[in-house]
VOGU-3710 file (C-alpha; in Angstrom, 3 decimals, decimal comma):
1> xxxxxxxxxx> 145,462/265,995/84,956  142,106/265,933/83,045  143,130/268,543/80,610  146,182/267,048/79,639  144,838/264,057/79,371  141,940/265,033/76,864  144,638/266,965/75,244  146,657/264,108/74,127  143,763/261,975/73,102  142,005/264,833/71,322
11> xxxxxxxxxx> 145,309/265,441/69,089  146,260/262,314/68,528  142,887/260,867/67,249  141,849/263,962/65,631  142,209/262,709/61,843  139,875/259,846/62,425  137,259/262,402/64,238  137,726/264,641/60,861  136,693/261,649/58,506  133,946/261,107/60,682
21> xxxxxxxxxx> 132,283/264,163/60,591  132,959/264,347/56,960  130,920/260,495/56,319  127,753/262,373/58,674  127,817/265,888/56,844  125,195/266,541/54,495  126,991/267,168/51,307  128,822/263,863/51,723  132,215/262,578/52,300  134,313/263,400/49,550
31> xxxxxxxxxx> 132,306/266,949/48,831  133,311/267,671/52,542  136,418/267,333/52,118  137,880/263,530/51,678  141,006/262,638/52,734  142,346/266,373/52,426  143,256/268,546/55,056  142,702/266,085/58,103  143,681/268,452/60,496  141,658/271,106/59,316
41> xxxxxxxxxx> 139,730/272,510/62,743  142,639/271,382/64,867  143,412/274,412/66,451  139,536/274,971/68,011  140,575/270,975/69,109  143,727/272,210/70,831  142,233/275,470/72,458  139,012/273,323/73,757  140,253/270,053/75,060  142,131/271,306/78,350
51> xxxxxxxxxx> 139,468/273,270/79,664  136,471/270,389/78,634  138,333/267,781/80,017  139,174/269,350/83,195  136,050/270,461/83,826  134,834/266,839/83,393  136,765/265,526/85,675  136,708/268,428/88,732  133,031/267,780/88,376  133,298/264,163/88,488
61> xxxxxxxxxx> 135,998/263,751/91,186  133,781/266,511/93,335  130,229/264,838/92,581  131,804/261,059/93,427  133,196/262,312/96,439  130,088/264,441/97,715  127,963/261,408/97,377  129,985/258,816/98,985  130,860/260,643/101,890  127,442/259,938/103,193
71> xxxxxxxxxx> 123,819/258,695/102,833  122,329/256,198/100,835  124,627/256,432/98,203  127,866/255,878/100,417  126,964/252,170/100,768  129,827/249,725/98,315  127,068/248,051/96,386  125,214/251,657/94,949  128,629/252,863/93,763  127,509/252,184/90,058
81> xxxxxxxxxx> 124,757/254,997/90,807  127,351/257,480/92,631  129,804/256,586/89,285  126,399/257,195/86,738  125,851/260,989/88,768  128,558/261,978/88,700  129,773/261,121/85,191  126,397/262,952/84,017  126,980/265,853/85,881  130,446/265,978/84,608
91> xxxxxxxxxx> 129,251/265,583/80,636  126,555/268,221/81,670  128,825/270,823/82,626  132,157/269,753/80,249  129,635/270,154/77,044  129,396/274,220/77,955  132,775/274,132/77,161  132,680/271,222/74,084  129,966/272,251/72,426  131,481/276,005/70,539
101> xxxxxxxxxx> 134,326/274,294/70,193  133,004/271,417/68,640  130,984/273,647/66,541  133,705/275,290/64,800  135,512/272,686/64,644  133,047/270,732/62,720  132,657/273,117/60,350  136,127/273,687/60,062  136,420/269,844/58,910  133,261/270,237/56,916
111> xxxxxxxxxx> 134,904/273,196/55,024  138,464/272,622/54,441  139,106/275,778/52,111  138,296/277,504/55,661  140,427/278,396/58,746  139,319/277,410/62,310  139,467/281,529/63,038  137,371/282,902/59,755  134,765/279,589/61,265  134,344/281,284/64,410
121> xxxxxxxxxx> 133,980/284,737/63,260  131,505/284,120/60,424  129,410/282,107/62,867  129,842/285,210/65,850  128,599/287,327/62,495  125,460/285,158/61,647  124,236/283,626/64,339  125,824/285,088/67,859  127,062/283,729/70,638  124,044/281,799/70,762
131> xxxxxxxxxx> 125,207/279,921/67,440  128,238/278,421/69,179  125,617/276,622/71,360  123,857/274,819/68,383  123,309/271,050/69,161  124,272/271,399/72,809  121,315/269,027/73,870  121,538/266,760/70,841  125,619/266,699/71,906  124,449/266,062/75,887
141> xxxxxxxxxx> 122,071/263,227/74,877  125,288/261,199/73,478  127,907/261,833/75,609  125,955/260,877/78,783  124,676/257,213/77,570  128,459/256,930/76,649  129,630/257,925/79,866  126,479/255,991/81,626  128,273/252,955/80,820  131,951/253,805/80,727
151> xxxxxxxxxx> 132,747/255,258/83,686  130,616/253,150/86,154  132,569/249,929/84,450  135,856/251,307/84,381  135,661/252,174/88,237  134,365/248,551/88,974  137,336/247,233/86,708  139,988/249,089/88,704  138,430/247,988/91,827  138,230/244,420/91,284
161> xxxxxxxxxx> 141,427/244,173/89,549  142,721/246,155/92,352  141,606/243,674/94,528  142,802/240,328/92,808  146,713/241,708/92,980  146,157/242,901/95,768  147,684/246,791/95,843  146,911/250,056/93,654  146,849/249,648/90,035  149,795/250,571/88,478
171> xxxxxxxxxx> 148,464/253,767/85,542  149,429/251,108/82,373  146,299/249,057/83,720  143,936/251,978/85,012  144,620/252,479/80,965  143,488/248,926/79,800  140,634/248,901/81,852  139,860/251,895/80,195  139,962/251,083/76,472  138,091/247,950/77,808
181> xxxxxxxxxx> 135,088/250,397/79,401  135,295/252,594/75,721  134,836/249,680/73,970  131,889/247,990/76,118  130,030/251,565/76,397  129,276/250,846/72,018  129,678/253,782/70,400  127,357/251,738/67,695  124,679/252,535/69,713  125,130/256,495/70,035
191> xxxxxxxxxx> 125,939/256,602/66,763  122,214/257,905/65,668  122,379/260,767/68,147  126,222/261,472/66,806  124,904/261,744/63,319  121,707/264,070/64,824  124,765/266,508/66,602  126,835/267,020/63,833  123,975/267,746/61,254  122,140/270,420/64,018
201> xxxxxxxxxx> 126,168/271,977/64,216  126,859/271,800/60,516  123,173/273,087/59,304  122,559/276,629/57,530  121,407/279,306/60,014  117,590/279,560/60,041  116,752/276,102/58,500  114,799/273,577/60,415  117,340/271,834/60,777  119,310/274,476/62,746
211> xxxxxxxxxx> 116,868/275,263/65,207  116,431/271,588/65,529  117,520/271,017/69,348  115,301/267,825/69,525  117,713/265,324/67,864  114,874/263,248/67,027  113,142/265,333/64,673  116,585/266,048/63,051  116,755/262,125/62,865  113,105/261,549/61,734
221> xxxxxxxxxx> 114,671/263,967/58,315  118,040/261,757/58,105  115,744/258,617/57,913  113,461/259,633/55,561  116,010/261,015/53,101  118,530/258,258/53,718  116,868/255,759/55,402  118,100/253,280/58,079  121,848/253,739/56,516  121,619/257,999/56,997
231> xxxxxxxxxx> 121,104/256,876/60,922  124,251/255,120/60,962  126,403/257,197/58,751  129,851/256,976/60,195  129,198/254,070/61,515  131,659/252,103/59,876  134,866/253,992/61,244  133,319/254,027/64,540  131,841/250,764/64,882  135,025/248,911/62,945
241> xxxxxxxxxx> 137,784/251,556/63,024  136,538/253,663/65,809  135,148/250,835/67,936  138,462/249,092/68,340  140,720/251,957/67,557  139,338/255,249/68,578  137,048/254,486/71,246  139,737/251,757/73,014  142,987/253,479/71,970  140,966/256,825/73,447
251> xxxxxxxxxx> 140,142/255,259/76,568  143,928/253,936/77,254  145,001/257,312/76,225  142,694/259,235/78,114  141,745/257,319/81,434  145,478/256,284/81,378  146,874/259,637/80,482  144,490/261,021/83,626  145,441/258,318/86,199  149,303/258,953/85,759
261> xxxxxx> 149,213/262,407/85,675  147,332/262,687/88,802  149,293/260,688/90,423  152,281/262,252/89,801  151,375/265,605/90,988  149,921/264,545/93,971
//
């Protein structure tokens, strides 16, 4: 159920994910690519998404049910913390599987005149296995203050909207209390550590900024090249755009997507 469902949100909002990448990369928007090729990197999308999102969620689902079958943490009013656990473990162990892809994919939307295929070699050929790994803690540090926030929120809004009709949410409103949870969880505020993860993925091999798995010195060199603005580049498809579009569209789509396939195959 997790796979599909980051498989349909993945491929659906994948053109607004290229433009982006393509506002944070170095050389600039329109040198990066522009409006042209979109989908370029969509394939590395399509390959990663089912495996990332289901192992999310198998980690999630496992971790949430571990800790509330007992203990401290079993108790109604600490489910926030149970919900916060679990969706960190989950990012923790779902980013082994995001981060290569992301990787090529990046650079597959960074260089358009490329295919997602001749990406992954030349990066196997320069850098190793260990260069599909680039930016994994830079790409852990955003997804879990994102998740922090989303996940604990979205449980509580299921619960008490359970609660006020009085039976199980049907999946159309597990859905809207997801793109409400996206949309809280402001990806305005991640957007620094975003811009820190794409620049570590996208960098030469062997430049500071490469080796740069402390996304704060890669974000001490964005600010003093491009100032405040360089920290937020991208910011205005995701805060605007992405805010109200991708991040709440991607949270109906996702958390919806999830809730009604589960259900239907148990």
């Amino acid at each position: 159920a997790g796979g599909c469902a980051g498989m349909c949100v993945d491929l659906t909002l994948f053109p607004l994910d290229t433009i982006k990448t393509r506002l944070q990369s170095q050389q600039g928007f329109y040198k990066a690519g522009g409006f042209r090729g979109i989908y370029a990197g969509v394939p590395s999308a399509a390959v990663g998404s089912f495996p990332n999102a289901a192992a999310f969620f198998v980690t999630y689902d496992c971790t949430k049910s571990l800790l509330s079958a007992g203990g401290a943490l079993a108790a109604p009013h600490v489910a926030p913390v149970t919900h916060m656990l679990a969706a960190s473990l989950g990012e923790i162990v779902a980013c082994l599987i995001r981060v290569p892809t992301e990787v090529v994919k990046q650079r597959t939307q960074a260089s358009p005149s490329s295919t997602t295929y001749h990406m992954l070699l030349a990066t196997l050929r320069e850098e190793g296995v260990r260069g599909l790994y680039r930016g994994y803690g830079s790409t852990v540090l955003r997804e879990i203050p994102f998740s922090l926030v989303q996940f604990p929120l979205w449980e509580y809004l299921k619960t008490l909207w359970s609660l006020r009709q009085g039976h199980t949410l049907y999946s159309w409103q597990a859905a809207v209390c997801g793109a409400f949870a996206g949309a809280v969880a402001a990806a305005f505020v991640t957007t620094p550590l975003d811009v820190a993860k794409t620049r570590i993925m996208l960098a030469k091999a062997g430049t500071t900024t490469a080796s740069g798995n402390i996304p704060l010195v890669v974000l001490y060199d964005v600010w003093k090249s491009r100032g405040l603005t360089g920290l937020f580049a991208g910011s205005v498809p995701r805060v605007t755009f992405i805010r109200v579009t991708f991040i709440s569209v991607g949270g109906f789509i996702f958390l919806g997507a999830y809730e009604k396939i589960r259900r239907t195959l148990l």
